[in-house]
N, C-alpha and C positions, 0 to 999 in steps of 0.2 A: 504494500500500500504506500502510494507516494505523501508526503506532506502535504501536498494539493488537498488529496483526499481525506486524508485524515483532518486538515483545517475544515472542508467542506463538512463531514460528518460531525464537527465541531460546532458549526454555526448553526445546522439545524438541533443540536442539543440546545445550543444557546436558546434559537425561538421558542421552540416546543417546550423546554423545563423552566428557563430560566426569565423568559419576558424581553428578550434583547433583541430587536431589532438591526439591523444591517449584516455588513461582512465584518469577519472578527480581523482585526490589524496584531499579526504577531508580534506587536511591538507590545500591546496595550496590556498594560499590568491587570493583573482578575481582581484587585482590593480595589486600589486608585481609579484607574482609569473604569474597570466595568461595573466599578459601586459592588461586587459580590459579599456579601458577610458571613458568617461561618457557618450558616444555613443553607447560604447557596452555593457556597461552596462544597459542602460536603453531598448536595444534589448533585453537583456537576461532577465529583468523583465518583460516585455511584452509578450515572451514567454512563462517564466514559468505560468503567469497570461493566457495566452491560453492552455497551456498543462493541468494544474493542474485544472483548472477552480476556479483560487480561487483572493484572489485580495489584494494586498503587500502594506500595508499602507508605508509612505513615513520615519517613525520613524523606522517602521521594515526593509526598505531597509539600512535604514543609517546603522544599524545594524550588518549587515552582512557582515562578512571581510572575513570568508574563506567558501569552497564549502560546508564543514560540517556544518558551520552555515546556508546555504540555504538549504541543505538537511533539518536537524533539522526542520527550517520554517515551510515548505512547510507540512512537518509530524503534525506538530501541526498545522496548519491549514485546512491538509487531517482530522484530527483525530476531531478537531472544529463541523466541515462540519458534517461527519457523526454523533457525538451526537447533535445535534442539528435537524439533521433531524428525528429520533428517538420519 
């Protein structure tokens, strides 16, 4: 799954769970910039943990401050996944 994709299945999490309109800018921090609080945040790790099928240990959520860092994530943990099932 390219980053494209992953951003794209990102933004429709955002509409659908979280109330966020537009395209998400990998820049834009999830506290700052997307107002997230620790209610929506732990929807949108829930989430991604159902879309991706994958599962966001608590030091890699602390982690992550802007969308590109959960893009990145989610990539290296798509990319885990399949060498391991190999």
């Amino acid at each position: 799954m390219t980053q494209g994709e992953i951003l794209a299945a990102l933004e429709s999490i955002a509409r659908e769970r979280l109330e966020l309109a537009g395209p998400l800018d990998p820049q834009a921090s999830l506290i700052g910039e997307l107002r997230l609080d620790s209610l929506r945040l732990l929807t949108l790790a829930v989430e991604v943990e159902n879309r991706f099928r994958i599962r966001l240990e608590p030091d890699e959520e602390a982690a992550i401050g802007t969308v590109g860092d959960l893009v990145a994530l989610i990539e290296r943990k798509l990319s885990a996944e399949v060498g391991s099932a190999r």
